[in-house]
Structures are given as structure tokens and as C-alpha cells.
C-alpha positions as CSV (number, residue, x, y, z in Angstrom):
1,X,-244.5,79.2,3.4
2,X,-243.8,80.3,7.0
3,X,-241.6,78.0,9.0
4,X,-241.7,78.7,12.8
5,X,-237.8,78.5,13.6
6,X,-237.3,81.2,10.8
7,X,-239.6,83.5,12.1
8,X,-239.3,82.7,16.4
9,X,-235.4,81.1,16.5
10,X,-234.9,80.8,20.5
11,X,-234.2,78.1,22.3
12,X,-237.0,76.6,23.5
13,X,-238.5,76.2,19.9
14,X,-234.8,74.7,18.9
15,X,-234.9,72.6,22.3
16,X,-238.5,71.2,21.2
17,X,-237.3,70.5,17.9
18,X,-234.5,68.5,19.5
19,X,-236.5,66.1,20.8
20,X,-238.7,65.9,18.0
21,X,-236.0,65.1,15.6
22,X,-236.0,61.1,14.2
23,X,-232.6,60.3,15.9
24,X,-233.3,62.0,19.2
25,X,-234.0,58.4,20.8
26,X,-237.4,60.5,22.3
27,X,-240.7,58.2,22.2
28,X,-243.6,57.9,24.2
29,X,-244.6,60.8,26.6
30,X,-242.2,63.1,26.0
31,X,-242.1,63.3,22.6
32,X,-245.9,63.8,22.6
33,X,-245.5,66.8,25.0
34,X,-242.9,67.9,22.6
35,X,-245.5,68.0,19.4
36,X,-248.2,69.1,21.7
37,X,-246.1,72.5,22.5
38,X,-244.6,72.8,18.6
39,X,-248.6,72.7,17.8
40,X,-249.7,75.2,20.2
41,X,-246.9,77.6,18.8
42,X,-248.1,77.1,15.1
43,X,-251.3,78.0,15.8
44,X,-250.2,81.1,17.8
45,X,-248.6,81.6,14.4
46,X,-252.0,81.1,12.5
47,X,-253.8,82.8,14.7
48,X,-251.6,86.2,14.1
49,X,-250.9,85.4,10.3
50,X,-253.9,84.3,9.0
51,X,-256.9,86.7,8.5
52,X,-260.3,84.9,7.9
53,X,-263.7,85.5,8.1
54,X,-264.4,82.0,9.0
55,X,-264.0,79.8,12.2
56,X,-261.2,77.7,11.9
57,X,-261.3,73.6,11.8
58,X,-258.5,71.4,12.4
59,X,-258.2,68.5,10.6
60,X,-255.1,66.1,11.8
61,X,-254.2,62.6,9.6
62,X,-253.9,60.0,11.9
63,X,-251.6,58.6,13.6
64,X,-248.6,60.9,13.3
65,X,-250.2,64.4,13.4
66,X,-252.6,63.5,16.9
67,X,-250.6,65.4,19.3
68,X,-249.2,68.0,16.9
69,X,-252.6,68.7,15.4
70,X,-254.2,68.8,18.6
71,X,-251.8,71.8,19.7
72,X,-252.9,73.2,17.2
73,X,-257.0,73.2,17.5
74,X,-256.5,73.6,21.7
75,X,-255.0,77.2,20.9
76,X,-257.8,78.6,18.5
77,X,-260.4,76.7,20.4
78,X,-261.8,75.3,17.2
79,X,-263.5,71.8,16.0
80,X,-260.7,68.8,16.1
81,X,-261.5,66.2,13.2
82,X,-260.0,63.1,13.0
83,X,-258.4,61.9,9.7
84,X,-257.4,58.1,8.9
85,X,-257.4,58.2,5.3
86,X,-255.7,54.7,4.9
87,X,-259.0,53.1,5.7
88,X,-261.1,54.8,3.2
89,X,-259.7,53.8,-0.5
90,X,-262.1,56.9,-2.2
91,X,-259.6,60.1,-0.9
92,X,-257.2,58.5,-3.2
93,X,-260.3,58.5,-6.2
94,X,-261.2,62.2,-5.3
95,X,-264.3,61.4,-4.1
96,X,-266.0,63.5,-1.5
97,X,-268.9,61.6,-0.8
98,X,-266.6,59.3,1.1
99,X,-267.6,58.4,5.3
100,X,-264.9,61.2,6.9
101,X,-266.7,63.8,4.8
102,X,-270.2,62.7,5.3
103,X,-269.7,63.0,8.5
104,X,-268.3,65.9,9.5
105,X,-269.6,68.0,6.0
106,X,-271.2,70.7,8.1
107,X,-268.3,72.0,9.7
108,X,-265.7,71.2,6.5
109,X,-268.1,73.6,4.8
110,X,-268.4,76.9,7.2
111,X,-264.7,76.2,8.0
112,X,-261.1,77.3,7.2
113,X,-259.5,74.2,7.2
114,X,-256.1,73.4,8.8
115,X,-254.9,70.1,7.2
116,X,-252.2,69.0,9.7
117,X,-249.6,66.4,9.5
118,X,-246.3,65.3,11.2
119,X,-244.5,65.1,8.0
120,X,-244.6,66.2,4.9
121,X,-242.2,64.6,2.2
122,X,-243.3,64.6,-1.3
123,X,-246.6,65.8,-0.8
124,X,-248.1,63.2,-2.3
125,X,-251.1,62.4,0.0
126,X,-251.9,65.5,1.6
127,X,-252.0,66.7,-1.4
128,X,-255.2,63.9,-2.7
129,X,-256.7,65.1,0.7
130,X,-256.4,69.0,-0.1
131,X,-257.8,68.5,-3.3
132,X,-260.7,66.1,-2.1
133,X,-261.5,68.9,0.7
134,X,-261.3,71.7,-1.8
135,X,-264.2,70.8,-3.5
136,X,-266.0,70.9,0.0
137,X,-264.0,74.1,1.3
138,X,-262.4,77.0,-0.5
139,X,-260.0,77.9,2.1
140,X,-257.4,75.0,3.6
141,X,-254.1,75.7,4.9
142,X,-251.5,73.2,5.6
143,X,-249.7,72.8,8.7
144,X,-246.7,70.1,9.4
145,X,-244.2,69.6,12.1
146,X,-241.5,68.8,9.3
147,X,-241.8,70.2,5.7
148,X,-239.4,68.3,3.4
149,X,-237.2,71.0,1.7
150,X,-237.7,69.6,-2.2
151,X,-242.1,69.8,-1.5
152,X,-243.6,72.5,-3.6
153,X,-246.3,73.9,-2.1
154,X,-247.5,74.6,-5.6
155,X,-249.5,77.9,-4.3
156,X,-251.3,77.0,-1.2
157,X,-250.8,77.9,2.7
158,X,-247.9,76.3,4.4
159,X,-247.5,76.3,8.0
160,X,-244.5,74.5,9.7
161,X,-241.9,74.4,13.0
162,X,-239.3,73.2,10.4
163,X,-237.6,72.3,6.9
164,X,-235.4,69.8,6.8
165,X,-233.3,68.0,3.7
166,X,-233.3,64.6,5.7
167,X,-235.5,61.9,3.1
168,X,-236.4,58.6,4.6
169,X,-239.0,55.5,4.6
170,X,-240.8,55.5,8.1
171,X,-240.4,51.9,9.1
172,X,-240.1,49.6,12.9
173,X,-236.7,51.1,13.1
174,X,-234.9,53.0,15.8
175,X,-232.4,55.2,14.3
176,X,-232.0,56.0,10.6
177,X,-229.9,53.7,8.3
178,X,-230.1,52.5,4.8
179,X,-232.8,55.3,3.9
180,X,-234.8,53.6,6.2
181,X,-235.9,55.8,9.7
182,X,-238.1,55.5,13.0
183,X,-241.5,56.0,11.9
184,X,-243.2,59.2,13.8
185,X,-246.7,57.3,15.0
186,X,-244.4,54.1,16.4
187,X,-242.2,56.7,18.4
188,X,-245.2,59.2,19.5
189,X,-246.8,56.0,21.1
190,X,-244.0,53.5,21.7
191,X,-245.7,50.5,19.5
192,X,-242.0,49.9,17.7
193,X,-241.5,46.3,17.6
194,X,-237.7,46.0,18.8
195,X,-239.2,47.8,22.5
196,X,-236.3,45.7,24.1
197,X,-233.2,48.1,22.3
198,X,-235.4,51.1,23.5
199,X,-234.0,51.8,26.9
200,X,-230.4,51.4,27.7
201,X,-229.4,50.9,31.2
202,X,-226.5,53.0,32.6
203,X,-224.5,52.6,35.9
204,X,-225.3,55.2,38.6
205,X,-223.3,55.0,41.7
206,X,-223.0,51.1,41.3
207,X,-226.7,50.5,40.3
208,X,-228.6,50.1,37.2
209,X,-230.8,53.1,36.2
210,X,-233.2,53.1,33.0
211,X,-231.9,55.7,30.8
212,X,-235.1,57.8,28.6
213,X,-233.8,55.7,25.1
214,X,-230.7,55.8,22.5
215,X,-229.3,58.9,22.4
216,X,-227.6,58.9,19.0
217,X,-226.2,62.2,17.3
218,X,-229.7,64.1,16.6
219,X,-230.4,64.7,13.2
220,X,-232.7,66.7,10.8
């Protein structure tokens, strides 16, 4: 598994992480800039890493992964393929005849697959998608913004900015509390439902100024 911060600690990568992180209070643009860059250096990190003789194909889950996996596929100039498993009950059967595969089969089967993600906590669906595009592809690497320090990557490729120990349910939340936490998609595109504790206002020189969100004590 080769974790970005471990291998390229400065600060811009820590800086980048800051605002990515679930109690940063980032959402909207910034935080999409934010997984945009963290992308582009992962696949700088693929790109040196990982020797193929095939063109690469990245493959991002939707919604969580868009800007992240996109970082990614704009550095190795590769095929982008859009991923919103949810909405197709076979990946969860195994099936590869299902529509995401139909479609896109050609390029699944001349490619080295990146499977990209935000987050990955147990493992458990990326892994049914893995093993769905295995039987399509026999080379897929994994890449995540977060890799949840208990997942096993049971033998395959692992890419990631960061591990973290921090275990939560993504909900319409703002900050983490009760093992509940801001889910990455609502804060990437600012569809949380509480919008009106988003912003605080400050005073500046005896006028009200929108501050960028809640700045609690950032966490991993």
C-alpha cells in the first residue's frame, strides 16, 4: 500500500489534507480544488510506481470520488469512467453483464484499471466492484483519498494521500458526533440540508463578513 504523505510529507500535501479532513468546515469549491490537487499527486505517484504495458482507465464511484478521481485521469491523460453503483443492484450479484459494464467493456478490457474512491472504510463495496471488474480486467489498482487503517487490502494495489483511524457513518451532518460525520459528496458539493449553520458571520471592523464555514479542531 503506498500512502502519499508517507512517501512526499511537505506541507503543501499536509496543507491539502487539512482542508480535506471531515471537521475542517471546507465544502463547496474549495474542498473540490483540494481533492482535485490530492488526485493529480496520486497519479504522479502511479505514474512513477506502476509499470504496465497497458493504458491506464480511471474509474471514480460517484459522488464522492468526482473531483479526486478526476485528478487523477487529468494527469495520465487516460479515459474517465463514471461509476454510480447504487443504481445498478447486479454489482452487488457479481454480475458483469450489468449497464456500466456494457457500456464501457471495450476500454475496461485493454485497460489497467484505477478504481478510485473518497473513502475507503471497510472495504466492503469497492471490494464487490473489484471483483465484478476482475472478471473483465486482470489488472485494477485502487486509489482513495482516505484509506481506513483496519481495511486489508487482502493482496491488491493500494494507492492513497492518507490513513486514518477516524470510523464514522457519512450522514447530513456538519461536524462529527455520536459516530455520525459530514458525508464527503454533501461537503464536495454543498447539498447538506442544515446550509443555514454553514457559514458563520464574524465582526470585521464593525461589519458583518461571511466567514468560509465552522472551523472546528480538524481531525483525521
Amino acid at each position: 500500500m503506498m500512502i502519499l504523505n508517507e512517501i512526499e510529507n511537505n506541507a503543501d500535501i499536509d496543507k491539502l489534507i487539512s482542508i480535506c479532513k471531515s471537521n475542517s468546515g471546507v465544502m463547496g469549491t474549495k474542498l473540490r480544488a483540494a481533492h482535485h490537487e490530492l488526485g493529480e499527486r496520486v497519479g504522479m505517484m502511479i505514474e512513477r510506481n506502476h509499470h504496465t504495458d497497458k493504458p491506464f482507465a480511471v474509474v471514480l464511484l460517484m459522488r464522492s470520488a468526482s473531483s479526486f478521481g478526476q485528478g487523477i485521469a487529468d494527469v495520465l491523460d487516460c479515459p474517465l469512467l463514471f461509476l454510480d453503483e447504487k443504481h445498478d443492484k447486479r454489482w452487488k450479484m457479481n454480475d458483469c453483464n450489468n449497464k456500466f459494464i456494457s457500456e464501457n467493456r471495450e476500454i475496461l478490457e485493454k485497460s489497467a484499471v484505477i478504481l478510485a474512491d473518497a473513502v475507503i472504510n471497510t472495504g466492503e463495496t469497492i471490494t464487490q466492484i473489484y471483483d465484478t471488474l476482475a472478471q473483465i480486467t486482470d489488472e485494477i489498482l485502487l486509489a482513495a483519498n482516505v484509506i481506513q487503517s483496519e481495511f486489508d487490502p487482502n493482496g491488491k494495489i493500494v494507492y492513497g494521500t492518507r490513513r486514518s483511524d477516524n470510523k464514522f457513518k457519512g450522514s447530513q451532518v456538519l461536524k462529527q458526533e455520536g459516530g455520525r460525520g459530514p458525508d464527503t459528496g454533501d461537503r464536495l458539493f454543498r447539498t447538506l440540508t442544515s446550509m443555514e449553520n454553514s457559514k458563520r458571520s464574524v465582526v470585521v471592523q464593525g461589519g458583518l463578513k461571511d466567514s468560509d464555514g465552522p472551523h472546528d479542531p480538524i481531525q483525521t
